[in-house]
C-alpha positions, 0 to 999 in steps of 0.5 A: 930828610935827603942824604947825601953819598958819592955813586961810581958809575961808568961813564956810558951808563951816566950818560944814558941816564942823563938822556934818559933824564933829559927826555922825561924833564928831570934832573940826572940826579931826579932820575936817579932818585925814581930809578931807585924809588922804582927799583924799590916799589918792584922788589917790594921794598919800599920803606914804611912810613914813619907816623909822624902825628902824636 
């Protein structure tokens, strides 16, 4: 399940990400959600998955 919440950034940083987006074929908002998942992975935080077979 996806959530859905407002994100504040500077307009210089937004534009930097929409490029960056635009040069690896993804949505702004796709680029968002790797940056972050990324972001995840190296902090070793990465949520566990939840079994979902009975």
């Amino acid at each position: 399940m996806k959530k859905s919440f407002a994100l504040r950034v500077d307009a210089e940083v937004y534009e930097a990400i929409e490029k960056w987006a635009a040069d690896e074929f993804r949505s702004t908002n796709g680029q968002i959600e790797w940056i972050l998942s990324d972001a995840l992975k190296r902090a070793k935080r990465t949520p566990k998955k939840k079994n979902t077979q009975q």
